[in-house]
N, C-alpha and C positions, 0 to 999 in steps of 0.2 A: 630729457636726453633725446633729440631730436632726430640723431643718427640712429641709437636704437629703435625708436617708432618706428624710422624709417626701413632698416633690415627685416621685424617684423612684418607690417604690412606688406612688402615684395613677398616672402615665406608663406604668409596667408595666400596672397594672389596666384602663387606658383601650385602651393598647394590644391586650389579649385583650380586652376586649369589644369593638375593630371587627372583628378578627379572626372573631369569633363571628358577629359578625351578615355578615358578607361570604359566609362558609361558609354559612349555612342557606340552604334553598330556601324560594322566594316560596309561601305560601301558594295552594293549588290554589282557585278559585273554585269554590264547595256546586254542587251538578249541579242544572240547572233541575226542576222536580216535574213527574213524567209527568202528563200533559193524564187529566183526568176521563173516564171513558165509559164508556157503557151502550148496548143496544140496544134500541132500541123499536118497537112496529110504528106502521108510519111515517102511518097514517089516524089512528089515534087516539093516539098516543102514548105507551101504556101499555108499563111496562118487562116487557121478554120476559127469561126466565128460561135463563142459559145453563148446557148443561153441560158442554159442552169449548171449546177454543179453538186456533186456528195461525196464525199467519204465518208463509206459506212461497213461492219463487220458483215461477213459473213457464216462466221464461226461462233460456236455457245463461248466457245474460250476464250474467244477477243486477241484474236492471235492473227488471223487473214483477216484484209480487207478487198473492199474494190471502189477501186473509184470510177466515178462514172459523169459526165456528161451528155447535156443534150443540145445536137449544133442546127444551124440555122440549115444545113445540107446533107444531103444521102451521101456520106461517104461511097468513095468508088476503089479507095484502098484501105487499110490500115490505117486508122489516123496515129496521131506517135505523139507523145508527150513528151516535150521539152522544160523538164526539171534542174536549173542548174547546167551543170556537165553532165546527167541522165538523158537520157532519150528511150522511153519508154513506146514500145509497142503495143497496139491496141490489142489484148486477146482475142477480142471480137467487138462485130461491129452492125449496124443495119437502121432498122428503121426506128426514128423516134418512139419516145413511152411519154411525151406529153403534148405541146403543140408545135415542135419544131421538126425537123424533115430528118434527122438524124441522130444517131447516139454511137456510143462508144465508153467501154469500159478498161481497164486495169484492172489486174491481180497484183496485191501486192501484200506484204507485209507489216506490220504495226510500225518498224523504227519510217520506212519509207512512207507509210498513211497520213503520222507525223507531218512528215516535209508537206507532204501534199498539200493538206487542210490551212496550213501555215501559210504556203504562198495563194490555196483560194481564199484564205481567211471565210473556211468554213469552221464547223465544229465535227468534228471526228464522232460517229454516231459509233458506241456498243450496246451489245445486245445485255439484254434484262429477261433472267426467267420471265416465259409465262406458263409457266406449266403450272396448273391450281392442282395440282394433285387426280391426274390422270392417272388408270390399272386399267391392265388387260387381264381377259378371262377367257380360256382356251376349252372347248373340247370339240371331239367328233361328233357329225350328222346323227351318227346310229349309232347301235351298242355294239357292231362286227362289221367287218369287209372281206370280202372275198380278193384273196390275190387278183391281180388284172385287171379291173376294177373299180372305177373310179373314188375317191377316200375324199369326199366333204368334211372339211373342219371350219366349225363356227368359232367365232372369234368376237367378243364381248367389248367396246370400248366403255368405259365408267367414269363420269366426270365424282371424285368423293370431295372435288375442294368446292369452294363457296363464286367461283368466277366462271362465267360462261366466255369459250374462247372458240375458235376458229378454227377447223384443224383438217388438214390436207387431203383429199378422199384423190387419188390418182394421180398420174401423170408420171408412173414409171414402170409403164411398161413395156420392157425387153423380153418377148419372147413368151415370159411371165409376170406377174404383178409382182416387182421387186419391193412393195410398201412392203412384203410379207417373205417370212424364211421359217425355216423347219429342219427342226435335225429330229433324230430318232436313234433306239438305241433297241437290241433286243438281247435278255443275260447279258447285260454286260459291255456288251458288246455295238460299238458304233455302226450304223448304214451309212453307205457311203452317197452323198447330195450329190445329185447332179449338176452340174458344172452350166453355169450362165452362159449360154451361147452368142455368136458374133450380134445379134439380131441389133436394128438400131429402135428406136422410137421414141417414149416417153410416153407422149398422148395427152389428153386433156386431162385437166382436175377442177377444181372448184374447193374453193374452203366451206366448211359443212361447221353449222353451228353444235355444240354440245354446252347443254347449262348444267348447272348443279345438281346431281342426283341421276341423272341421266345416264342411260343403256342405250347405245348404238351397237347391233350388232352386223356384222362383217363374214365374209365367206372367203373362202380358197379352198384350193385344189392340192392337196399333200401330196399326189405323185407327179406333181411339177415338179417335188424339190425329194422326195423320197420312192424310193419303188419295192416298200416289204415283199421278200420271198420265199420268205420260210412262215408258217401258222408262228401265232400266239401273242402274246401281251408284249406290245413296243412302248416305250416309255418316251414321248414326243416333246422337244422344246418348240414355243412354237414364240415370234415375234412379229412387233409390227413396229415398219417407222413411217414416222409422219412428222409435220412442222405446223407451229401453233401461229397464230397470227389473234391480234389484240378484236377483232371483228369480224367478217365472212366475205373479207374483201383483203387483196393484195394488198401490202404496203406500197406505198406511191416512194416510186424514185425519182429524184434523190431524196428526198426530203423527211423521209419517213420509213428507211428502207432497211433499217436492223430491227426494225420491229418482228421481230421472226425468231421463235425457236424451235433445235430442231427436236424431236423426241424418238427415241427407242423405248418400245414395250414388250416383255416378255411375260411369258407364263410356261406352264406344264401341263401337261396331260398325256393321259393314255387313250390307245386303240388295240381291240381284240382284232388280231387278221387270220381268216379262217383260209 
């Protein structure tokens, strides 16, 4: 029966090709085209000549970025990033961080970091713990202080994990060494901190090595940030922050420049004030 064959074999055939098509996957939709961009200084518009480029985090959370290049010239304004229909302003801007005569950075966001890396067809650098298990250890100089008078408190850096890391000794100081904060309490009862004033600065710092096992101890001045008035036992928070770096050298921008974490340390202690 040749007709029957015939209706078979088409029902088989039809059969495999839904088959076929049930099996394949849905074609992927083509990836939108990275947004156009250049940078231009931002008075006159002329395009500035770049010669390196990064997007990298600036945050442990991976939430802020910056992007940054370096141009073959000292900017004399604002250089402006042209993203797309963005136009992005330099937050700041000056002398080259490698061999060329100028740099310039952006603050931006993760979704906008994105575009960024896209149109330099970089890679989007985030940051990776490096904290190997740093602790602070807090007490006073002496066993008592006299009101009016100065209140030394040593301060313990402890590396307990198994990596030696890099970790920030200065460069914020405003008036006081802001690496450092203090509260204090007596019954009960909060002292009130004195308040960071206009002052500007920063200052110099240097990343200072700490290996495994290792005691770095540290000093500050309590009545920069407290002034007890009354005698007796104050119960003292005392903090330090700092940022870790993989060696005892700056990460190189761009290239290498989330390599950075940032660290808050805290502890407790007391002081007698006579």
């Amino acid at each position: 029966m040749p007709a029957l064959r015939s209706i078979r074999a088409a029902l088989v055939a039809l059969t495999l090709a839904l088959a076929s098509t049930a099996s394949a996957k849905p074609a992927r939709p083509p990836a939108p085209p990275a947004p156009v961009s250049k940078v231009v200084d931002a008075t006159s518009g002329q395009p500035l000549t770049v010669v390196r480029r990064g997007v990298l985090s600036t945050s442990n959370a991976n939430d802020a970025y910056v992007a940054v290049v370096e141009l073959t010239v000292l900017p004399t304004s604002g250089p402006a990033l042209v993203l797309g229909a963005q136009r992005l302003v330099a937050r700041s801007w000056g002398s080259g961080f490698g061999q060329g005569k100028g740099a310039a950075h952006w603050e931006v966001d993760r979704a906008t970091a994105d575009a960024i890396a896209a149109a330099w067809q970089v890679t989007r650098q985030d940051r990776v713990s490096l904290d190997p298990g740093l602790t602070l250890r807090c007490r006073p100089k002496q066993a008592s202080f006299r009101r009016g008078k100065p209140m030394r408190m040593v301060l313990e850096l402890v590396n307990t994990g198994t990596t030696t890391v890099g970790f920030q000794d200065g460069g914020r100081q405003f008036g006081r060494d802001e690496q450092f904060a203090f509260t204090a309490t007596r019954g009960n009862v909060a002292l009130p901190v004195i308040p960071l004033g206009p002052a500007a600065g920063g200052g110099g710092f240097q990343y200072k090595p700490i290996a495994p096992g290792q005691k770095i101890q540290l000093a500050a001045e309590l009545t920069a940030w407290i002034k007890p008035t009354k005698p007796g036992r104050h119960q003292v928070g005392c903090e330090y922050r700092t940022s870790l770096v993989p060696g005892t050298q700056g990460p190189a921008w761009p290239d290498r420049g989330a390599e950075v974490w940032d660290l808050t340390l805290t502890a407790t202690t007391s002081i007698v004030v006579k």
